[in-house]
N, CA, C, O and CB atoms as a CASP TS submission, in Angstrom:
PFRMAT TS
TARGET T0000
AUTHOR 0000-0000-0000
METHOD Language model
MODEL 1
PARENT N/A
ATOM      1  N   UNK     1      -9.534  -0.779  -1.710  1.00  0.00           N
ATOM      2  CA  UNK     1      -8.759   0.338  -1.285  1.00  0.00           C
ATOM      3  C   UNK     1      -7.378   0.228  -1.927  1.00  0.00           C
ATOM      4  O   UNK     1      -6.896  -0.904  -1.974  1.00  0.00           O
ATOM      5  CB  UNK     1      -8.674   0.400   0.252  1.00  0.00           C
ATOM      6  N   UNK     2      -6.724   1.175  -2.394  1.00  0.00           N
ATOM      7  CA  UNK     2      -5.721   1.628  -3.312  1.00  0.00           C
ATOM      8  C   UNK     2      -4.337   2.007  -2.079  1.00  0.00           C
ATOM      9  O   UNK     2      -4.257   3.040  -1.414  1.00  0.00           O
ATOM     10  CB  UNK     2      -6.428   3.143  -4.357  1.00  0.00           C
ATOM     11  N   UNK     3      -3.455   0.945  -2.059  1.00  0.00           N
ATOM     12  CA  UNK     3      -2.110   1.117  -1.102  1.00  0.00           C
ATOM     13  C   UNK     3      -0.539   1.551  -2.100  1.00  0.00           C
ATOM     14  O   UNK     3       0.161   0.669  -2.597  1.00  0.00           O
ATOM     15  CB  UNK     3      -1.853  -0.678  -0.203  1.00  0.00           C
ATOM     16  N   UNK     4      -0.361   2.408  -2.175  1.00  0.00           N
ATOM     17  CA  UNK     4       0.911   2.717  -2.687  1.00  0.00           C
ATOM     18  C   UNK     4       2.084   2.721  -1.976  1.00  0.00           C
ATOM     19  O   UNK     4       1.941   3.294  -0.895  1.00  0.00           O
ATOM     20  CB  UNK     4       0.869   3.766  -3.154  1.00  0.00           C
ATOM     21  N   UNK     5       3.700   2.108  -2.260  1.00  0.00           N
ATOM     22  CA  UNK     5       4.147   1.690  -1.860  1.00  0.00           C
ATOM     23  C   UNK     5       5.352   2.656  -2.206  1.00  0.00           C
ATOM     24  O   UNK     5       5.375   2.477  -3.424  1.00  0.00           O
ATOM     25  CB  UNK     5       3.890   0.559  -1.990  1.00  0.00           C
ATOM     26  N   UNK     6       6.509   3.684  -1.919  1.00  0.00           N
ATOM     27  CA  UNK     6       7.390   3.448  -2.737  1.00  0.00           C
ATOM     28  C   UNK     6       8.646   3.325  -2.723  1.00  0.00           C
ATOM     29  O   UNK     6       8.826   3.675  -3.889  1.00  0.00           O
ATOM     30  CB  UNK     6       7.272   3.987  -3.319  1.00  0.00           C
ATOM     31  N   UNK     7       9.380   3.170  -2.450  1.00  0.00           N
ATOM     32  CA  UNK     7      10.907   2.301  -2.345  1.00  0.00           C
ATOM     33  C   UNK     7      12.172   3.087  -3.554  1.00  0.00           C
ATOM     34  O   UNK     7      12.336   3.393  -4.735  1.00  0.00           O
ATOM     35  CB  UNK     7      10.526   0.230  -2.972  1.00  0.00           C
ATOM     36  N   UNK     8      12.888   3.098  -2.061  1.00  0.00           N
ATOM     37  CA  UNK     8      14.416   4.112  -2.034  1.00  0.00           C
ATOM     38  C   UNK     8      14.876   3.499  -3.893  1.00  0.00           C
ATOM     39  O   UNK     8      14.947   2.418  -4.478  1.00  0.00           O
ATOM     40  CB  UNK     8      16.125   3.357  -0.195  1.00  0.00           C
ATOM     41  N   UNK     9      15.049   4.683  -4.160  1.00  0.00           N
ATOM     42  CA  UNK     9      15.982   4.885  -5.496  1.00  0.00           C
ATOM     43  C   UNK     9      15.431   3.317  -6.832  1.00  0.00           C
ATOM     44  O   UNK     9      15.883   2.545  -7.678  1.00  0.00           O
ATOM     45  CB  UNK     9      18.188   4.692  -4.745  1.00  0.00           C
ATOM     46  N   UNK    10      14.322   3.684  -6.197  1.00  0.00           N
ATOM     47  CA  UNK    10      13.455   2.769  -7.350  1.00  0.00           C
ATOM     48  C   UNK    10      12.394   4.123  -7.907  1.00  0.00           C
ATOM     49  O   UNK    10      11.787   4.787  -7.066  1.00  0.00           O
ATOM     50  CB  UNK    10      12.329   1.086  -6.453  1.00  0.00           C
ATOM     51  N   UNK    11      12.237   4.491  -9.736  1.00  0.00           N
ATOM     52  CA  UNK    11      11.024   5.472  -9.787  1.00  0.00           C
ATOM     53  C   UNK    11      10.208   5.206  -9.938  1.00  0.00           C
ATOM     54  O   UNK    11       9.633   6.120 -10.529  1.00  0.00           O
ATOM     55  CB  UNK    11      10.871   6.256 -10.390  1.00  0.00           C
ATOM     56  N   UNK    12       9.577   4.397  -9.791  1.00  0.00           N
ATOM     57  CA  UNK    12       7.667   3.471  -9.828  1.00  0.00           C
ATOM     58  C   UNK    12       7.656   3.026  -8.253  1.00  0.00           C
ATOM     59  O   UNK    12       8.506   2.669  -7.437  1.00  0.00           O
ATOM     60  CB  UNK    12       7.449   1.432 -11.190  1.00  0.00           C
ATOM     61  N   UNK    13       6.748   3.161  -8.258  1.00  0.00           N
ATOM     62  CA  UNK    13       6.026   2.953  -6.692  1.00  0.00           C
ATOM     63  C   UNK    13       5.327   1.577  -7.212  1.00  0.00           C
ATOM     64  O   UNK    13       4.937   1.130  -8.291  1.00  0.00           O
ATOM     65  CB  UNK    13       4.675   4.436  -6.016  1.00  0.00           C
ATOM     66  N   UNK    14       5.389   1.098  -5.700  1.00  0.00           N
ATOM     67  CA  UNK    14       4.313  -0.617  -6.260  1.00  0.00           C
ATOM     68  C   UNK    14       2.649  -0.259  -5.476  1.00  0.00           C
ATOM     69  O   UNK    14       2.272   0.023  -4.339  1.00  0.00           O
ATOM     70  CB  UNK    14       5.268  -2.818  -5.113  1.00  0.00           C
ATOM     71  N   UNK    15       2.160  -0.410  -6.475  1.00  0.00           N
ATOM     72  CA  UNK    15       0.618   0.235  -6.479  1.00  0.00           C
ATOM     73  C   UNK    15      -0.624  -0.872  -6.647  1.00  0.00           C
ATOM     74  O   UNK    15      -0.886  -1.243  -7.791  1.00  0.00           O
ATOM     75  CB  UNK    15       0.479   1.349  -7.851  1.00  0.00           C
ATOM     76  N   UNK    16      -1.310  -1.348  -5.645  1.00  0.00           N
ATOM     77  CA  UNK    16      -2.113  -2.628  -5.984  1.00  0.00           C
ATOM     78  C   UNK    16      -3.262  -1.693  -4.930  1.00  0.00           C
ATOM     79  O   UNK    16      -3.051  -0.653  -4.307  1.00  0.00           O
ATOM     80  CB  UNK    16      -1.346  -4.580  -5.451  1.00  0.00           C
ATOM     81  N   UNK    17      -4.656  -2.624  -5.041  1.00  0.00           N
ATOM     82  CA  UNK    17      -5.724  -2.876  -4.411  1.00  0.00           C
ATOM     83  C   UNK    17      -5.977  -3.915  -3.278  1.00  0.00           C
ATOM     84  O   UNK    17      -5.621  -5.080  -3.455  1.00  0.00           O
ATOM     85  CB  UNK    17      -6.409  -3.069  -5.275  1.00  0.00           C
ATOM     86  N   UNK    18      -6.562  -3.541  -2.157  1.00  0.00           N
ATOM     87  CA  UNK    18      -6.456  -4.321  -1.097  1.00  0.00           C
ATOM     88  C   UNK    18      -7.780  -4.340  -0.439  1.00  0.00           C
ATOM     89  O   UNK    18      -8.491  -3.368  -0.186  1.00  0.00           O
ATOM     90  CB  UNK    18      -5.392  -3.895  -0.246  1.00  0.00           C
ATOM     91  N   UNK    19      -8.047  -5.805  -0.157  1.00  0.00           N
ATOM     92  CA  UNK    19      -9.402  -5.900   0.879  1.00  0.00           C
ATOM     93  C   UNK    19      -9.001  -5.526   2.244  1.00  0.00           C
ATOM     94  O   UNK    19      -9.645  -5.708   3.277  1.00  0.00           O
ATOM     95  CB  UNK    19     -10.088  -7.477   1.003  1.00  0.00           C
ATOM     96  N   UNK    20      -8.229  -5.161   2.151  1.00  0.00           N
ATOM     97  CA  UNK    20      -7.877  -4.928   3.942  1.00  0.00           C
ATOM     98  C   UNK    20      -8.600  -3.749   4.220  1.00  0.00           C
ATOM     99  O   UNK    20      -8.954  -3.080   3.250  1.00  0.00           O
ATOM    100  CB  UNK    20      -6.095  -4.621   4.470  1.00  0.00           C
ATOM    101  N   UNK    21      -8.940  -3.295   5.559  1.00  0.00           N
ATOM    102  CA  UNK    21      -9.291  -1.608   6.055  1.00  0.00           C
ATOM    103  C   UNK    21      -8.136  -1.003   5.940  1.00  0.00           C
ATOM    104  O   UNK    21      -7.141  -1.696   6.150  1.00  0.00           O
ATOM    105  CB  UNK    21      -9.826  -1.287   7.657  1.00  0.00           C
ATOM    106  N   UNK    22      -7.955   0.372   5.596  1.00  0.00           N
ATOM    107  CA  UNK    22      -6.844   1.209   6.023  1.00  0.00           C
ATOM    108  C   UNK    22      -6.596   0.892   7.236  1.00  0.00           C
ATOM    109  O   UNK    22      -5.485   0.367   7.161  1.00  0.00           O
ATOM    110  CB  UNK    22      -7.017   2.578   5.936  1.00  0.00           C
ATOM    111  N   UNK    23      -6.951   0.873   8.416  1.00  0.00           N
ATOM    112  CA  UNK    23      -6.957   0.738   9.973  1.00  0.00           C
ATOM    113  C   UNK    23      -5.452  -0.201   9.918  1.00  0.00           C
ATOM    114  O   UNK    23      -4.350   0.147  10.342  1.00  0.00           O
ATOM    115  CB  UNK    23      -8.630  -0.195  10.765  1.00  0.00           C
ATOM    116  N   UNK    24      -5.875  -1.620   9.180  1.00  0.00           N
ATOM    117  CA  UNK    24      -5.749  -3.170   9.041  1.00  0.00           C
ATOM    118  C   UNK    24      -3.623  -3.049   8.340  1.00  0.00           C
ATOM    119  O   UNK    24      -2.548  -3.451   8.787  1.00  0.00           O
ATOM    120  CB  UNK    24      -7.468  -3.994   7.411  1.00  0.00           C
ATOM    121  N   UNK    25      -4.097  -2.227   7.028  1.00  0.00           N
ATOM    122  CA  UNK    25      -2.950  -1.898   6.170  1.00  0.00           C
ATOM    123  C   UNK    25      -1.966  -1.154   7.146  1.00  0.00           C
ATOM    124  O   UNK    25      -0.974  -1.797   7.491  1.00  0.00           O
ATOM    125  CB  UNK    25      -3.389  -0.970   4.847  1.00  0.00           C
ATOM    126  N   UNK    26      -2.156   0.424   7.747  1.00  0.00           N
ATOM    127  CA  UNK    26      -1.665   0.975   8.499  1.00  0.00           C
ATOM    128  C   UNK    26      -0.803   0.185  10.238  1.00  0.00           C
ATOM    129  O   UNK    26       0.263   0.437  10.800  1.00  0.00           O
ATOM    130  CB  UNK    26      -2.756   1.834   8.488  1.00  0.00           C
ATOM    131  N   UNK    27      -1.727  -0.608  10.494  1.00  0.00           N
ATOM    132  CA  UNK    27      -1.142  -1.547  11.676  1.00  0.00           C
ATOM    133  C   UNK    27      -0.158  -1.983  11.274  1.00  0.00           C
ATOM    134  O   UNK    27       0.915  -1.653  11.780  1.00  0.00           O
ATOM    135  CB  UNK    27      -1.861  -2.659  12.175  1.00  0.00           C
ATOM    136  N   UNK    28      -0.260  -3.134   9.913  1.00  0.00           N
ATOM    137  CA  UNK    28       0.842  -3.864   9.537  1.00  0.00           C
ATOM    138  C   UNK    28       2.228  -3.305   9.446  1.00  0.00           C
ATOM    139  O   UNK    28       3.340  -3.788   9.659  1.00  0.00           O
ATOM    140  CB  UNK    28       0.557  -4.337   8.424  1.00  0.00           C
ATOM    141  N   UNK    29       1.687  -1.815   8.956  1.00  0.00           N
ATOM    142  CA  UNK    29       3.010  -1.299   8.665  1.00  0.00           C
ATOM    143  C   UNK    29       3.789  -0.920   9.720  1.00  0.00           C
ATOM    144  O   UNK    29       4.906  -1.392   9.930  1.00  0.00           O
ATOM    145  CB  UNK    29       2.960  -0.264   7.871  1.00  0.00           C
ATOM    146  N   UNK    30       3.175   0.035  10.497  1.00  0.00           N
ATOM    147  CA  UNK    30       3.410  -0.033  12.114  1.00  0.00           C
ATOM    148  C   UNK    30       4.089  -0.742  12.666  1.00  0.00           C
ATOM    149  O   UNK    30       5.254  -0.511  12.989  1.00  0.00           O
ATOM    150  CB  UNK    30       2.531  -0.251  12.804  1.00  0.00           C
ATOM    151  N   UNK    31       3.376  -1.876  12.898  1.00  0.00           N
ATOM    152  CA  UNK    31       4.056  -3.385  13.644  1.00  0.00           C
ATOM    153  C   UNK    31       5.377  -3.394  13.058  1.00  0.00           C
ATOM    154  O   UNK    31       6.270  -2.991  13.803  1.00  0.00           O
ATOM    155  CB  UNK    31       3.210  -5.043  13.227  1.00  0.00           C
ATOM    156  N   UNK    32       5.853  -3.920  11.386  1.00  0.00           N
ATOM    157  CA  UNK    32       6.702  -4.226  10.892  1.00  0.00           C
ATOM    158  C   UNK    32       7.448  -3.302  10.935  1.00  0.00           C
ATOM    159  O   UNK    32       8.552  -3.723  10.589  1.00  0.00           O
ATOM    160  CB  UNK    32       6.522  -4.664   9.999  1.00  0.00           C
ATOM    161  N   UNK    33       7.512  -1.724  11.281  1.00  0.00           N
ATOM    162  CA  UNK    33       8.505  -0.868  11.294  1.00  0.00           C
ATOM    163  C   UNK    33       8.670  -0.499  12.971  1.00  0.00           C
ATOM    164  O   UNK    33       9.634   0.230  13.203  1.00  0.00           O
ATOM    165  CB  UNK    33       8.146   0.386  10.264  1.00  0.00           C
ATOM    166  N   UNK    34       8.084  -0.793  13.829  1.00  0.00           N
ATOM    167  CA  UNK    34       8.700  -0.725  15.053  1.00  0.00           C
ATOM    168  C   UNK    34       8.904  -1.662  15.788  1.00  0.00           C
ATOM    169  O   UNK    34       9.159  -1.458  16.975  1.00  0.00           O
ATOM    170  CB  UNK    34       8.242  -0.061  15.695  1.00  0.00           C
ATOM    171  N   UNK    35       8.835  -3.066  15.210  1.00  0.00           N
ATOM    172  CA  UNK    35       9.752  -4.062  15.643  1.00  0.00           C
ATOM    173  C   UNK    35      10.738  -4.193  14.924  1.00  0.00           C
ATOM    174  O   UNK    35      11.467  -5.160  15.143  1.00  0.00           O
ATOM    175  CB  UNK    35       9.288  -5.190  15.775  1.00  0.00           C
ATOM    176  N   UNK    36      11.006  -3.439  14.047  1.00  0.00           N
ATOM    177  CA  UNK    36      12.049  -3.176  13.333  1.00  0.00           C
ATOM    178  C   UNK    36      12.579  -4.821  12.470  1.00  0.00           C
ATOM    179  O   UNK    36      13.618  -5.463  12.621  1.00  0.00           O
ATOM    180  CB  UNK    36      13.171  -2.440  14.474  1.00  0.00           C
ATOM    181  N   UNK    37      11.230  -5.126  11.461  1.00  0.00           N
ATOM    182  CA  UNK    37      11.360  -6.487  11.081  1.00  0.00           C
ATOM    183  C   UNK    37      11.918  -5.713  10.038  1.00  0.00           C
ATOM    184  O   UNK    37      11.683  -4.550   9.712  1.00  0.00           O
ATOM    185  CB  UNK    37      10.132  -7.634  10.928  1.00  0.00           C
ATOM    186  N   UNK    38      12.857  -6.722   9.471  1.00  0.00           N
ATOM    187  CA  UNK    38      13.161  -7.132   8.176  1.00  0.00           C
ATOM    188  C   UNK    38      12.350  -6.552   6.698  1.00  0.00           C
ATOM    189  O   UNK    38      12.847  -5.798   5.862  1.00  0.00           O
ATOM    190  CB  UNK    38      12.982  -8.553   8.332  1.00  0.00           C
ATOM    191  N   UNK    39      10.872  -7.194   6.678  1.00  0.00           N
ATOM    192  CA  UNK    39      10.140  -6.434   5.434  1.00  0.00           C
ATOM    193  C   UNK    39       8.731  -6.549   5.983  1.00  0.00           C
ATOM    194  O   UNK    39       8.340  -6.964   7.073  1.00  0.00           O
ATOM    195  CB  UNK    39      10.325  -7.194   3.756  1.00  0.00           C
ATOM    196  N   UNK    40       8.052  -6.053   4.899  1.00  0.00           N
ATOM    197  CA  UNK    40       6.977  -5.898   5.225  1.00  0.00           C
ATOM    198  C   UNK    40       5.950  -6.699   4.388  1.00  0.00           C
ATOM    199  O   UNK    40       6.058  -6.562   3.169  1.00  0.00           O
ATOM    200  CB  UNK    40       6.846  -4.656   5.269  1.00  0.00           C
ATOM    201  N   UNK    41       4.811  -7.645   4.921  1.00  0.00           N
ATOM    202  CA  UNK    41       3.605  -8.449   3.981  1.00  0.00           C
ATOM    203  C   UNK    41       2.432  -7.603   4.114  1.00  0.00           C
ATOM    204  O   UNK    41       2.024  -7.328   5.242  1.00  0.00           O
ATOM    205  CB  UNK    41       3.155 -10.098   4.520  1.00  0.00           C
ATOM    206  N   UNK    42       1.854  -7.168   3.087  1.00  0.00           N
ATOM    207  CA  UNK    42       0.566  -7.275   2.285  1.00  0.00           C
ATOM    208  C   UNK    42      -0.015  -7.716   1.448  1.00  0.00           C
ATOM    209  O   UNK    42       0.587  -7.813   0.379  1.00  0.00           O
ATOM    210  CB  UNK    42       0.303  -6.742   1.988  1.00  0.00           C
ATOM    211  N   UNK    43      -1.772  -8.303   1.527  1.00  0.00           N
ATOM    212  CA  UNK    43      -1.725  -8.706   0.415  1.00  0.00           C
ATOM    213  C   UNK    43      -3.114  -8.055  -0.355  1.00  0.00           C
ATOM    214  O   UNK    43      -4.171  -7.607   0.089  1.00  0.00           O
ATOM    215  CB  UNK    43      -1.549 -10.209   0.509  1.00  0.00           C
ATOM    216  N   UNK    44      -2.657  -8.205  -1.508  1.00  0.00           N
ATOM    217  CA  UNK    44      -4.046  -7.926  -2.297  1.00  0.00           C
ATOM    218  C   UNK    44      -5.050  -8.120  -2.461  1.00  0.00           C
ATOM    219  O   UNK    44      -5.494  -8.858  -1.582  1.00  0.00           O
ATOM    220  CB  UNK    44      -4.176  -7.991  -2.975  1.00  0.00           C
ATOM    221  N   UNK    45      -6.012  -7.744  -3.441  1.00  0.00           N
ATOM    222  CA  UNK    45      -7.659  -8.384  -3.275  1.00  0.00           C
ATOM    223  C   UNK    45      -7.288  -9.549  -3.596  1.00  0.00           C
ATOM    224  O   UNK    45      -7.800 -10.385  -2.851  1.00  0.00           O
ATOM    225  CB  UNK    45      -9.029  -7.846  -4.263  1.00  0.00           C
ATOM    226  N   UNK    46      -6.528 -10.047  -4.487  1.00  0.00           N
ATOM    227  CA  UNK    46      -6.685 -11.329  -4.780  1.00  0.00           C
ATOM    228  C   UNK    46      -5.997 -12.614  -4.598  1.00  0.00           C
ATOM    229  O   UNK    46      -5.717 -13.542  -5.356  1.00  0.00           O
ATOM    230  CB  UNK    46      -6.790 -11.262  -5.677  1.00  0.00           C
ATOM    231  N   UNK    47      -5.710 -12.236  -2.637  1.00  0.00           N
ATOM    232  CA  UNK    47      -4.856 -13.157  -2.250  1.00  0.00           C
ATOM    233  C   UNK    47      -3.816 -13.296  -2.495  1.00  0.00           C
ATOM    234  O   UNK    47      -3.407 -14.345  -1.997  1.00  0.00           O
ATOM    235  CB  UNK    47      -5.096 -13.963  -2.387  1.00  0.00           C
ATOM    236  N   UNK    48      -2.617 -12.451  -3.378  1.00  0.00           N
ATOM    237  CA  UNK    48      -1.283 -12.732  -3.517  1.00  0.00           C
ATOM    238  C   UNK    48      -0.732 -11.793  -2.199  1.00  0.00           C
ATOM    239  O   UNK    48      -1.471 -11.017  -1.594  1.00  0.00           O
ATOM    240  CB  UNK    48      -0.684 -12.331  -5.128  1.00  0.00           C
ATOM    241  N   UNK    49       0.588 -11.993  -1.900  1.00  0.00           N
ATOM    242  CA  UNK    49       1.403 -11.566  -0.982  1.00  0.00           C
ATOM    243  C   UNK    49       2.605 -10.680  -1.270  1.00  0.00           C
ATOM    244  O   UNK    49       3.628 -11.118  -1.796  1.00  0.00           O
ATOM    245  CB  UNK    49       1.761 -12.581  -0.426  1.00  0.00           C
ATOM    246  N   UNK    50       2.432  -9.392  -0.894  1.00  0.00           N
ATOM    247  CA  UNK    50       3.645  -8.213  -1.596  1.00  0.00           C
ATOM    248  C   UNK    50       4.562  -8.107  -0.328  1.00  0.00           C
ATOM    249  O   UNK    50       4.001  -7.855   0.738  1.00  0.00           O
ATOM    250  CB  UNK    50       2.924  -6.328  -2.126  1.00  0.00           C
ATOM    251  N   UNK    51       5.739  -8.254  -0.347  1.00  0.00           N
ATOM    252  CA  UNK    51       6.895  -8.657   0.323  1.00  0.00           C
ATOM    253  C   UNK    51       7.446  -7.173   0.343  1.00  0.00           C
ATOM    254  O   UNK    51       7.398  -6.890  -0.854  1.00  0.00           O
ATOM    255  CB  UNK    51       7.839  -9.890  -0.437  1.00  0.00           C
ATOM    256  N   UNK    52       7.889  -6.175   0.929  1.00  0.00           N
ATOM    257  CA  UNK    52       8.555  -5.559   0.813  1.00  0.00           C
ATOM    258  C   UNK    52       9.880  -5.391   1.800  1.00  0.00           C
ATOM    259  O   UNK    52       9.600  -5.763   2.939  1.00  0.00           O
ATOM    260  CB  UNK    52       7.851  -4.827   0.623  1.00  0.00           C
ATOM    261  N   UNK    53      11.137  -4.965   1.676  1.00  0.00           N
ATOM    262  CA  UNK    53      11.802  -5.326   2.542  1.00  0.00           C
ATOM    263  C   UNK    53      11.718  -3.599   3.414  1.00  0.00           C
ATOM    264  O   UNK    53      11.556  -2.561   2.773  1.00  0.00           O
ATOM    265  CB  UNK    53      13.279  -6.084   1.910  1.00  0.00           C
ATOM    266  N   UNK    54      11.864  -3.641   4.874  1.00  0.00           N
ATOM    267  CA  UNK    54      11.629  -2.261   5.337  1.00  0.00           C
ATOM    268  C   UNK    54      12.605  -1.138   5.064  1.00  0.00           C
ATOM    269  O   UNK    54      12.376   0.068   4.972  1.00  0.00           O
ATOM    270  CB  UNK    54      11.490  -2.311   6.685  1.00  0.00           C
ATOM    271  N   UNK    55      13.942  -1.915   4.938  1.00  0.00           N
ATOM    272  CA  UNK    55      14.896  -1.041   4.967  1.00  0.00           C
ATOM    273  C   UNK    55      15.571  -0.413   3.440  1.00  0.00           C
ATOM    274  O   UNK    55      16.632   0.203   3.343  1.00  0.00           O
ATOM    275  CB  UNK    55      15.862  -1.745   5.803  1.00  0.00           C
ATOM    276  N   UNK    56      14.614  -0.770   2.306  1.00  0.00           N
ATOM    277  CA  UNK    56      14.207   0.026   1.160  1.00  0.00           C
ATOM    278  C   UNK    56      13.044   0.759   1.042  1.00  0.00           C
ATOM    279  O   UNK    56      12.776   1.246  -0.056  1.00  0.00           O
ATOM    280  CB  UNK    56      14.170  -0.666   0.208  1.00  0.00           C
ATOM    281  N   UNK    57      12.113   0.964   2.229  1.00  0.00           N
ATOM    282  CA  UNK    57      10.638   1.380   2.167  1.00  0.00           C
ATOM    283  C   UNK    57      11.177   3.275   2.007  1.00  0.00           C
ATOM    284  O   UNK    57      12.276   3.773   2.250  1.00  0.00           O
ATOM    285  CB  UNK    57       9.479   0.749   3.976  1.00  0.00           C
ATOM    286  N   UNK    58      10.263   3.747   1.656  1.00  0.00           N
ATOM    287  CA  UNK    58      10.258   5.335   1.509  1.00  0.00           C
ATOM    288  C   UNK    58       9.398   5.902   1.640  1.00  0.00           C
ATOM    289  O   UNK    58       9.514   7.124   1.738  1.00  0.00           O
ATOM    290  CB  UNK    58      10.549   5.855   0.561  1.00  0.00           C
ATOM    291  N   UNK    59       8.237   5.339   1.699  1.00  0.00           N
ATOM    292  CA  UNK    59       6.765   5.689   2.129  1.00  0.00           C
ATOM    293  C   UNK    59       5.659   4.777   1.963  1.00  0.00           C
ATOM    294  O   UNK    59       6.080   3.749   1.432  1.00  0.00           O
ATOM    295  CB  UNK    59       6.332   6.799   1.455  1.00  0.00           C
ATOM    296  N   UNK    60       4.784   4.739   2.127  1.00  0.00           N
ATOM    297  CA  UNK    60       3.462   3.985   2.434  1.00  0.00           C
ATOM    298  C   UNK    60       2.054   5.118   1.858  1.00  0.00           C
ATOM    299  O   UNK    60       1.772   6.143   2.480  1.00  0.00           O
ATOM    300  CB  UNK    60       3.424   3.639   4.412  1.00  0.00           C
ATOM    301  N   UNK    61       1.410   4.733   0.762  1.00  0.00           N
ATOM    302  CA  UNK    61       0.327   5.539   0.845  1.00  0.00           C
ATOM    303  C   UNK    61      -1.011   4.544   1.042  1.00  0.00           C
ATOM    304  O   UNK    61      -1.114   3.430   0.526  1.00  0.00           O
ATOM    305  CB  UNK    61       0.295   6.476  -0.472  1.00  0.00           C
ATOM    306  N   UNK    62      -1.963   5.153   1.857  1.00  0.00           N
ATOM    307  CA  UNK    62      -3.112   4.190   2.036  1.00  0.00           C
ATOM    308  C   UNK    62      -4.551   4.908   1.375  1.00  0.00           C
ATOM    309  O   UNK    62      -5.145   5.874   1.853  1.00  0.00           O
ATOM    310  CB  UNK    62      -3.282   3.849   3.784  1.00  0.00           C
ATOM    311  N   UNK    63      -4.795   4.402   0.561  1.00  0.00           N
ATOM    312  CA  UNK    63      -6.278   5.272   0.175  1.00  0.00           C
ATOM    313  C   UNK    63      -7.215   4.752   0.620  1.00  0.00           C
ATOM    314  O   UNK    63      -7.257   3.767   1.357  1.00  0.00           O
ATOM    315  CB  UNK    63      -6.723   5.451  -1.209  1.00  0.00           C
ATOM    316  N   UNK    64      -8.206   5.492   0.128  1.00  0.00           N
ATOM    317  CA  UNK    64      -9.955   5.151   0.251  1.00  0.00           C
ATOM    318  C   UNK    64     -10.008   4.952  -1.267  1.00  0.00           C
ATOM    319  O   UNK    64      -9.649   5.800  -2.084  1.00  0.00           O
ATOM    320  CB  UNK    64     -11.235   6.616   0.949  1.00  0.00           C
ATOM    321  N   UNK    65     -10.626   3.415  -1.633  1.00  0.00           N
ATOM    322  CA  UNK    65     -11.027   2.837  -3.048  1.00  0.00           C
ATOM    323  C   UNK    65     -12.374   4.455  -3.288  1.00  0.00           C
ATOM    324  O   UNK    65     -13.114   4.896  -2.410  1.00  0.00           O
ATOM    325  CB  UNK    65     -11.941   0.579  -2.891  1.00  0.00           C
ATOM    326  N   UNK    66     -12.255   4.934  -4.665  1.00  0.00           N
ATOM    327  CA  UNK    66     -13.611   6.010  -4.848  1.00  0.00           C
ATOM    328  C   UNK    66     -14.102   5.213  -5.913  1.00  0.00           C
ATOM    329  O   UNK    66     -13.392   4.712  -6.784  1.00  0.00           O
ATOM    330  CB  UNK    66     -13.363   7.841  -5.312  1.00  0.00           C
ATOM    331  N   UNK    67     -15.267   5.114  -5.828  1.00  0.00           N
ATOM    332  CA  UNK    67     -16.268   4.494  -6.873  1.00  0.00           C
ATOM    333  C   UNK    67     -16.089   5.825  -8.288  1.00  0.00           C
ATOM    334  O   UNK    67     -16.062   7.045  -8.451  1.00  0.00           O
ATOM    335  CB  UNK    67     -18.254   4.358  -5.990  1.00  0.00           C
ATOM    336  N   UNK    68     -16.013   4.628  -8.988  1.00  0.00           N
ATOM    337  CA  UNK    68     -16.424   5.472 -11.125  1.00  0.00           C
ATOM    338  C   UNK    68     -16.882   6.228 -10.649  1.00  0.00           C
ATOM    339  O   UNK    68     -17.607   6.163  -9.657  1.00  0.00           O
ATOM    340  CB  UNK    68     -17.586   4.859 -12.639  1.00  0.00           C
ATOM    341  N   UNK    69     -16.386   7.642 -11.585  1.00  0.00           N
ATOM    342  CA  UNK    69     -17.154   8.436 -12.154  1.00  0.00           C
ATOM    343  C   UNK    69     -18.218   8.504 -13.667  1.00  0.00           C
ATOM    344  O   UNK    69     -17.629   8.351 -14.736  1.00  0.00           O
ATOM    345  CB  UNK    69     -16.338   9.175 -12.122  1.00  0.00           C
ATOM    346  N   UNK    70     -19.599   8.709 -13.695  1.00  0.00           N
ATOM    347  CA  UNK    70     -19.969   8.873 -15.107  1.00  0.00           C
ATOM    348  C   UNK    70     -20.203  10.354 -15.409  1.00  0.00           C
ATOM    349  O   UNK    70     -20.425  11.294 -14.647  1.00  0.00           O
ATOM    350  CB  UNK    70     -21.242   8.037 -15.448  1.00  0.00           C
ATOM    351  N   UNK    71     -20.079  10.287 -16.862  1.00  0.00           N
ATOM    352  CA  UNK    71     -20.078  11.355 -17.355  1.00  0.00           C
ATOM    353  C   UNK    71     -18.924  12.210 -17.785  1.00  0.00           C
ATOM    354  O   UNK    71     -17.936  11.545 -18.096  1.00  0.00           O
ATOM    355  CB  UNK    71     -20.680  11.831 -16.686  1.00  0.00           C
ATOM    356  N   UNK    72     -18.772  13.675 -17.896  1.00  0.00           N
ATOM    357  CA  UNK    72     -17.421  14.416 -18.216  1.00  0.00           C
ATOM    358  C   UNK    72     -17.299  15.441 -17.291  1.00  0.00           C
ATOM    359  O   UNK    72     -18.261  16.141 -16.975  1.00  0.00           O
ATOM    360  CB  UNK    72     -17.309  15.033 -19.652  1.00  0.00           C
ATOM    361  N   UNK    73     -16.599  15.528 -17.004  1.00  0.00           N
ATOM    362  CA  UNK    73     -16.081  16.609 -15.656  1.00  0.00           C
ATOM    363  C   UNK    73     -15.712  17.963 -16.410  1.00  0.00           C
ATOM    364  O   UNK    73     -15.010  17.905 -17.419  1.00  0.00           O
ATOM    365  CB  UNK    73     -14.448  15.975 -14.660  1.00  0.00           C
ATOM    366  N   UNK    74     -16.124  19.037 -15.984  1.00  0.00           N
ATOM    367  CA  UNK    74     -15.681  20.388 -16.505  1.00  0.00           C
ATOM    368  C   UNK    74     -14.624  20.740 -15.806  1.00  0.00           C
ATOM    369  O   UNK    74     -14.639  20.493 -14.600  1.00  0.00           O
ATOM    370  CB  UNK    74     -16.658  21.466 -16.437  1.00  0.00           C
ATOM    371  N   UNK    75     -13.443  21.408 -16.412  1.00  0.00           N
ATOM    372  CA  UNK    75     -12.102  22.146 -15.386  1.00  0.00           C
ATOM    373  C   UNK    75     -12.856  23.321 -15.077  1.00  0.00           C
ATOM    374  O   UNK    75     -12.368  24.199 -14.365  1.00  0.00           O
ATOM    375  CB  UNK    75     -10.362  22.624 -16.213  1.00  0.00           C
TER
END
């Protein structure tokens, strides 16, 4: 699942993949913004740890991972 991140007066968003559930991702953020911690931990599929601090946060996006497409798509 695809978590986008993006942070005050920065223009790239921090954009990784996560084994977590949305449910799982969404709590964390929750928790860490109404106990009004400091930053926020997630981590990726591959076990590293993304630190963000809360009081640069600007939004949170949580996806659903979509499996490949094959083939060519018509507009």
């Amino acid at each position: 699942m695809e978590v986008r991140i993006g942070i005050r007066d920065v223009g790239r968003e921090v954009a990784f993949e996560s084994a977590q559930t949305p449910a799982a991702v969404r709590q964390t953020v929750t928790e860490a913004l109404s106990a009004e911690s400091k930053v926020i931990e997630l981590e990726d599929e591959k076990g590293q740890t993304i630190i963000v601090p809360t009081a640069t946060l600007a939004y949170v996006e949580i996806g659903i991972q979509e499996k490949g497409r094959v083939g060519f798509g018509t507009h």
